[in-house]
N, C-alpha and C positions, 0 to 999 in steps of 0.2 A: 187184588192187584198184584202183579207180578213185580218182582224186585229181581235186580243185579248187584251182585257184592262185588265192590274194588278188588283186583289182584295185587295192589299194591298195601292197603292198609286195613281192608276187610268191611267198610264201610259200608250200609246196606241201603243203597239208590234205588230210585223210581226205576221202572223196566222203560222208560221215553229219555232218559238220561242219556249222555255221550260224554260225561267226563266227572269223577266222585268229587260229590259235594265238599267234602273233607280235605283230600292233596292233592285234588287235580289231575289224578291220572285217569288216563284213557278208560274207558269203560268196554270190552269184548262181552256180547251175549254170550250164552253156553252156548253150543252147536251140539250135537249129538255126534258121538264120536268121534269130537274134537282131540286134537293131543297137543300136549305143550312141548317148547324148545328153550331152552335157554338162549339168551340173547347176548349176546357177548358186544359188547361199544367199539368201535376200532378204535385202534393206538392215534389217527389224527386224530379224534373228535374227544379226547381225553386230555391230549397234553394243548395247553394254550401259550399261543404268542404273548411276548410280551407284548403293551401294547408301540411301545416305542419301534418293537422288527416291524410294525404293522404300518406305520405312518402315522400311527394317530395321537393325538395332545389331547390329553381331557379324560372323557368318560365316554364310553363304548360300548354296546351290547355283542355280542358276538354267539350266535346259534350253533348251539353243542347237539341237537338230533330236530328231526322235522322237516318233512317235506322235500329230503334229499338234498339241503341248505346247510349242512355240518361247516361250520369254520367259516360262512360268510360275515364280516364285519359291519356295525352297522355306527358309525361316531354320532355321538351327544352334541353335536357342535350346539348347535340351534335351540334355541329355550322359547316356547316347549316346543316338545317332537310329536305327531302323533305318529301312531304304528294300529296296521288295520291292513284287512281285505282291499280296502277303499285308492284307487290310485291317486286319488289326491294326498293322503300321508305321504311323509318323508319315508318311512318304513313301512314298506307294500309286503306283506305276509300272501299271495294267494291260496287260500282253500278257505272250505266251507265251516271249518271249524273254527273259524276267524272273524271277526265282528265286524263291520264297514270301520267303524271307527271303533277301533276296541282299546284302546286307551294309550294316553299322553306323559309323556317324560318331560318333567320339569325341572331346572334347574333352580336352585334358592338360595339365599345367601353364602354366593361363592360356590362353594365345591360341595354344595349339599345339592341330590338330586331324590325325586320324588316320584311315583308314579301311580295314578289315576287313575283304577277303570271307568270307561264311558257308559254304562251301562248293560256291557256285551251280556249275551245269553249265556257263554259258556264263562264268563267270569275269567279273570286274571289271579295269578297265583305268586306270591315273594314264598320261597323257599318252601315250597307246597303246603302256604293258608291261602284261603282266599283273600281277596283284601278290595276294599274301594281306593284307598286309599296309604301308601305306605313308603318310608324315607328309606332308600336304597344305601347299602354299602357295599362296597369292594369285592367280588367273589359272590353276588346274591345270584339266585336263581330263580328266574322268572320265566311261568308258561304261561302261553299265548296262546287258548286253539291247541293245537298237537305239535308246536314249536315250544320246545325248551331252549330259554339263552342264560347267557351268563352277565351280567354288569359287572363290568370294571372299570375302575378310576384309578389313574397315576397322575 
């Protein structure tokens, strides 16, 4: 059985894989005389709004790369949220590397928020682990699918 290693932390995955088991990054097959680039992040999708220039009170996810969605904002109002492929979620991710329901943000006593994978195939990630289940703070990094966002709380 053929395997794919992570370019990111060298992980060595199933060859039917699409994202390492480990941190959650993308998984590229080898190609035959493939060549690599560095990848350089632009300066919007680096530096972040506070969330107050933004309009928003509370807690926010806000997408740093994925799907060509850099810098769209998504508020916490509502407990819980889900977020998913799925257009019935409050957070509509579309593509395929996205689960219908691929998991729920929940708020809990007060200004604690939580977040839930649903089951999705490709799993959800807090600061590239996996997790079923994991209490967010300020600055965490959460990938969804081939969406990386940021949670923030003010």
């Amino acid at each position: 059985m053929a395997h794919v290693y992570c370019p990111e932390c060298g992980y060595n995955n199933p060859e039917s894989a699409h994202f390492c088991a480990r941190c959650g990054a993308a998984l590229v097959p080898p190609e035959e005389g493939e060549s690599t680039e560095a990848f350089a992040v632009p300066e919007a999708a680096e530096s972040l709004d506070p969330l107050e220039d933004l309009g928003v009170h509370g807690a926010a996810l806000i997408v740093r790369s994925g799907g060509g969605r850099a810098g769209e904002t998504f508020p916490l109002g509502t407990s819980p949220t889900a977020i998913g492929r799925s257009p019935e979620c409050a957070i509509f991710l579309d593509d395929v590397t996205v689960s219908r329901k691929h998991a729920t943000f929940t708020q809990e006593d007060g200004d604690h928020w939580t977040v839930e994978d649903q089951g999705s195939l490709n799993g959800t990630f807090v600061n590239r682990d996996r997790v079923e289940t994991a209490e967010l703070t300020d600055g965490d990094e959460i990938q969804i699918g081939k969406y990386r966002l940021t949670f923030l709380q003010r």
